[in-house]
Z-matrix of the N, CA and C atoms (Angstrom, degrees):
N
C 1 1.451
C 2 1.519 1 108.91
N 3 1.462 2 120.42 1 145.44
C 4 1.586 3 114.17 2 -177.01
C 5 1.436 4 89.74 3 -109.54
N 6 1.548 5 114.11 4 -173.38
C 7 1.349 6 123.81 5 -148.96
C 8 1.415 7 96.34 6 177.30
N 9 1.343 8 114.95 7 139.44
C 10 1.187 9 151.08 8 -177.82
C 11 1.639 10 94.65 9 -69.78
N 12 1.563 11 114.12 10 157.29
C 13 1.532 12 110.28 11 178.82
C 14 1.383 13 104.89 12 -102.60
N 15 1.457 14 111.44 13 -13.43
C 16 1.739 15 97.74 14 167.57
C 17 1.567 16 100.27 15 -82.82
N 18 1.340 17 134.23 16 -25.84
C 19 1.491 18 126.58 17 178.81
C 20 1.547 19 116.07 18 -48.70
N 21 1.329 20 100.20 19 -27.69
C 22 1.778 21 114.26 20 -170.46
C 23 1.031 22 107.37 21 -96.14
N 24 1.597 23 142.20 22 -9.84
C 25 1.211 24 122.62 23 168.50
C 26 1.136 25 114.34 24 -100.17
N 27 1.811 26 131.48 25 -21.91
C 28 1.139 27 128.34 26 166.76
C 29 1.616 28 127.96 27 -80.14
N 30 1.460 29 116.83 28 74.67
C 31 1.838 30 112.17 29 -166.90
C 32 1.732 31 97.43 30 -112.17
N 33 1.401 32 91.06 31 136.32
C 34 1.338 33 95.94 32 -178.22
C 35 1.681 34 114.48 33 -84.98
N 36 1.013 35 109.03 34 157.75
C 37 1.710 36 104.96 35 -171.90
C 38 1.717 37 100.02 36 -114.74
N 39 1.614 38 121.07 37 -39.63
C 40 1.092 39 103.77 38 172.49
C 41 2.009 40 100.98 39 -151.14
N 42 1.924 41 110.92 40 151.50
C 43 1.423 42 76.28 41 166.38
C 44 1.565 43 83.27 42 -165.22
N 45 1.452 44 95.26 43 164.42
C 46 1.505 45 104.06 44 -160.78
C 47 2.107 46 97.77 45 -143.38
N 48 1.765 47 97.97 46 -173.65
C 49 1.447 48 88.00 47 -169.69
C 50 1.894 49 86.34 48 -132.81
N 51 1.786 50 100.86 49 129.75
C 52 1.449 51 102.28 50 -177.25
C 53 1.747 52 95.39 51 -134.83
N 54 1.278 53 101.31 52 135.83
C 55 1.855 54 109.76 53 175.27
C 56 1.430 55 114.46 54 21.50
N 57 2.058 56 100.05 55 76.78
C 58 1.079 57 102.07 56 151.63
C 59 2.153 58 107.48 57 90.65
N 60 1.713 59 94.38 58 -15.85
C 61 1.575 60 76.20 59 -167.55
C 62 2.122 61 90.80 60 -140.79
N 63 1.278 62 98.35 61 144.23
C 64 1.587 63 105.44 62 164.94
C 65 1.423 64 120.92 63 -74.98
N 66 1.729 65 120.35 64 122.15
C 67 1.562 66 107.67 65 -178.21
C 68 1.457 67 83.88 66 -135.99
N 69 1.776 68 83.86 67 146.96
C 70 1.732 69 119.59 68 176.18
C 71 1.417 70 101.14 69 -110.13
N 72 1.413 71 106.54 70 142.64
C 73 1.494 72 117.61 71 160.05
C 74 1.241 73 112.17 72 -106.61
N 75 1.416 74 133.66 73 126.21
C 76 1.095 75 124.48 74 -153.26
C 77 2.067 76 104.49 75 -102.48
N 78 0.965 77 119.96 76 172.37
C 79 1.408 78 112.20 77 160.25
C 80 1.280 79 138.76 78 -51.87
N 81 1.773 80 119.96 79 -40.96
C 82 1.138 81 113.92 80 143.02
C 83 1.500 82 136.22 81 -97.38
N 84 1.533 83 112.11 82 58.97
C 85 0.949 84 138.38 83 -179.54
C 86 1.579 85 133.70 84 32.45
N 87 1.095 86 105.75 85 34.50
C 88 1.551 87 133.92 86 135.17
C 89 1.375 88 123.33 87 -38.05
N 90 1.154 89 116.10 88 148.13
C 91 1.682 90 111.67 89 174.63
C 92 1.625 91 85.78 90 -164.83
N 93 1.499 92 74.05 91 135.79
C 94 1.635 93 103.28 92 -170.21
C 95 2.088 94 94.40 93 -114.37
N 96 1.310 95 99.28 94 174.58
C 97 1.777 96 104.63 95 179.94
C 98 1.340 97 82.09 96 -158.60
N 99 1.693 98 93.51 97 156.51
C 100 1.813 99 112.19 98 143.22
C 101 1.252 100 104.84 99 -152.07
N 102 1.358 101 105.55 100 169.76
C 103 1.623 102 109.30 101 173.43
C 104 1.809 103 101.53 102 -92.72
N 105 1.829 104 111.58 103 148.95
C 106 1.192 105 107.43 104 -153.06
C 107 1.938 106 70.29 105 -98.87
N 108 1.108 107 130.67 106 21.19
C 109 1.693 108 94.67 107 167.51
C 110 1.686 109 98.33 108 -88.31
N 111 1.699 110 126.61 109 15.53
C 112 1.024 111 87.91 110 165.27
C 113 1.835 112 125.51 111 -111.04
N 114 0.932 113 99.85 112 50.52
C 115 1.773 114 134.78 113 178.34
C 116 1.152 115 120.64 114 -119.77
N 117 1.207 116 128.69 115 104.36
C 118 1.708 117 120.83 116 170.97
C 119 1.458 118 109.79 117 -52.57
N 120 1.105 119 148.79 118 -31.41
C 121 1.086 120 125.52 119 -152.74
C 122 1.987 121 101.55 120 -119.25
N 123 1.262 122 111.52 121 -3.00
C 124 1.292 123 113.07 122 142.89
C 125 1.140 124 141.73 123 -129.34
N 126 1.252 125 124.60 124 44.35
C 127 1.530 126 161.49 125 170.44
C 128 1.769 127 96.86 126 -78.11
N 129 1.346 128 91.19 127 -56.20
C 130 2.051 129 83.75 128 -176.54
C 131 1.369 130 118.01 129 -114.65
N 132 1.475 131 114.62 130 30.93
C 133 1.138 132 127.13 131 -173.16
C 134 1.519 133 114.48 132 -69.38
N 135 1.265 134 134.42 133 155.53
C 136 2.009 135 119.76 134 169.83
C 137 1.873 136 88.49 135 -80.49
N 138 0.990 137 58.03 136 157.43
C 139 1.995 138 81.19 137 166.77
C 140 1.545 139 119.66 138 -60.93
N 141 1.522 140 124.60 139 -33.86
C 142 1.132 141 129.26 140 166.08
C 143 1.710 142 113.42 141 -53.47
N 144 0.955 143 111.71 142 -52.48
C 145 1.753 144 126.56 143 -169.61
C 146 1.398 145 90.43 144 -59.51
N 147 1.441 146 112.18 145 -63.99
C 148 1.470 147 110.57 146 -174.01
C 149 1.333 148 144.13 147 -41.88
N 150 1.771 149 103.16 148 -34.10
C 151 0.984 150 126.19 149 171.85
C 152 2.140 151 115.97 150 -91.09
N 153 1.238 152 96.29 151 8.88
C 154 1.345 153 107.39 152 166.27
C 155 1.495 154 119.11 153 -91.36
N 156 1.247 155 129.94 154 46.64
C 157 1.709 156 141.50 155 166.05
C 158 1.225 157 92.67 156 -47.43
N 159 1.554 158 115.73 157 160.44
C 160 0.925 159 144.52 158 162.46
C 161 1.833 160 112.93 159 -144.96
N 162 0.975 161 135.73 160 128.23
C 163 1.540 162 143.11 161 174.00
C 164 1.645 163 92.82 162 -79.68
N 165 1.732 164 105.16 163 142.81
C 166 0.980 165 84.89 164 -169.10
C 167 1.948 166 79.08 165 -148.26
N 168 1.297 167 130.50 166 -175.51
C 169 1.430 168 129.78 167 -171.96
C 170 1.353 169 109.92 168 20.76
N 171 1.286 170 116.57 169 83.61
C 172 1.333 171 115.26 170 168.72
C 173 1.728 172 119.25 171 36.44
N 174 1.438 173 102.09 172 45.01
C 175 1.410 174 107.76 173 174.41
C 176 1.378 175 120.04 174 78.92
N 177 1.578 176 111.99 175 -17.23
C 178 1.168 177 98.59 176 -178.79
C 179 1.973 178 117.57 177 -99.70
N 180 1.027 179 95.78 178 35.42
C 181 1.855 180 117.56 179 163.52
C 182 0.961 181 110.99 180 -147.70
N 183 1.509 182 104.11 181 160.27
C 184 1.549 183 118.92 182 167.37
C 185 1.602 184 108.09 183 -119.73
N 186 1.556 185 120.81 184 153.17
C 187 1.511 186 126.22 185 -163.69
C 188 1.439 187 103.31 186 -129.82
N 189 1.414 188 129.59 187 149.02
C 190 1.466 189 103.48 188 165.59
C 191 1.244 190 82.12 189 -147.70
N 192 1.871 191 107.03 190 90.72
C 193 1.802 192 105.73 191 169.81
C 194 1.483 193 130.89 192 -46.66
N 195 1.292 194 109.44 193 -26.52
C 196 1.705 195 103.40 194 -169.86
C 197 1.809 196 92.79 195 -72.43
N 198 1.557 197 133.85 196 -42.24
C 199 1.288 198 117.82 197 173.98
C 200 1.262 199 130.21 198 -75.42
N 201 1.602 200 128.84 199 5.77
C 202 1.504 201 133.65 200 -156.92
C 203 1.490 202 101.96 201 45.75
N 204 1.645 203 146.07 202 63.59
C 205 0.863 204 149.19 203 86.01
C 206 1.690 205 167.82 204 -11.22
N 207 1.258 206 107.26 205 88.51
C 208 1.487 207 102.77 206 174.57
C 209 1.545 208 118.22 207 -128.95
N 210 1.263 209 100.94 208 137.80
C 211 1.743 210 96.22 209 168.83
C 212 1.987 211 113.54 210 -146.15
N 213 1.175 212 114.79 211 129.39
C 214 1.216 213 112.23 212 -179.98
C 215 1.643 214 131.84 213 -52.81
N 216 1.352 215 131.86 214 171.52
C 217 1.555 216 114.60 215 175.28
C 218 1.637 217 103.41 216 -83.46
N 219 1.370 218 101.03 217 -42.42
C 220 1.601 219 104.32 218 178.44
C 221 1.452 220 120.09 219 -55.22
N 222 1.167 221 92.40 220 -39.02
C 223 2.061 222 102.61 221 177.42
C 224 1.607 223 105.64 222 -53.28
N 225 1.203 224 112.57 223 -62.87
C 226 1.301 225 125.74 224 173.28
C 227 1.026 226 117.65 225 -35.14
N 228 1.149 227 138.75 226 -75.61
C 229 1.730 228 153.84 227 135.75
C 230 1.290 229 99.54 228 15.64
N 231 1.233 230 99.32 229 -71.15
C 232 1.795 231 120.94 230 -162.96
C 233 1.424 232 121.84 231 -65.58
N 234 1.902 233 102.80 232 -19.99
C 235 1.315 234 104.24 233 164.24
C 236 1.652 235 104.16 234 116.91
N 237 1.821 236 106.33 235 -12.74
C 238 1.926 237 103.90 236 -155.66
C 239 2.238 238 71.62 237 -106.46
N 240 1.660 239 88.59 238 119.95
C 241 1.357 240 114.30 239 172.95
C 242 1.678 241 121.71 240 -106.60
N 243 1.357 242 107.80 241 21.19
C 244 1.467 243 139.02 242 -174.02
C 245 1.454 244 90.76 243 67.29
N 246 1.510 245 104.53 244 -161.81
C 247 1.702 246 115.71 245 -160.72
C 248 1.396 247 89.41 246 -78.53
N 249 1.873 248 93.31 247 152.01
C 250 1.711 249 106.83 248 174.50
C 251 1.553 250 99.01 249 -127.88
């Protein structure tokens, strides 16, 4: 698979969902947040689903199978939180 060179410097190492918002820890230990109302499809999610992350391309995505979910680390960064 090829990859963007900002895709490769932003890989997440771990990330989870706390009051209301998704946070990444990044590799160089950064930690980024957002609030998931700005995502349609985890805006009305239960809290269980939410807290079902998955790392996904070598860290540099995040997955959340129970919603058919994906969003990149760079995307994130960049501000695009999939459709709201």
């Amino acid at each position: 698979m090829k990859y963007m060179v900002a895709e490769l410097m932003f890989k997440a190492v771990r990330a989870w969902y706390e009051n209301g918002k998704i946070c990444i820890m990044l590799s160089d230990h950064k930690e980024i947040r957002f609030p998931v109302t700005l995502n349609k499809k985890l805006r009305n999610a239960p809290v269980e689903k939410l807290t079902n992350i998955e790392l996904i391309c070598e860290g540099t995505g995040l997955r959340w199978p129970d919603l058919d979910e994906d969003l990149s680390v760079t995307g994130i960064i960049e501000g695009r939180y999939g459709k709201i």
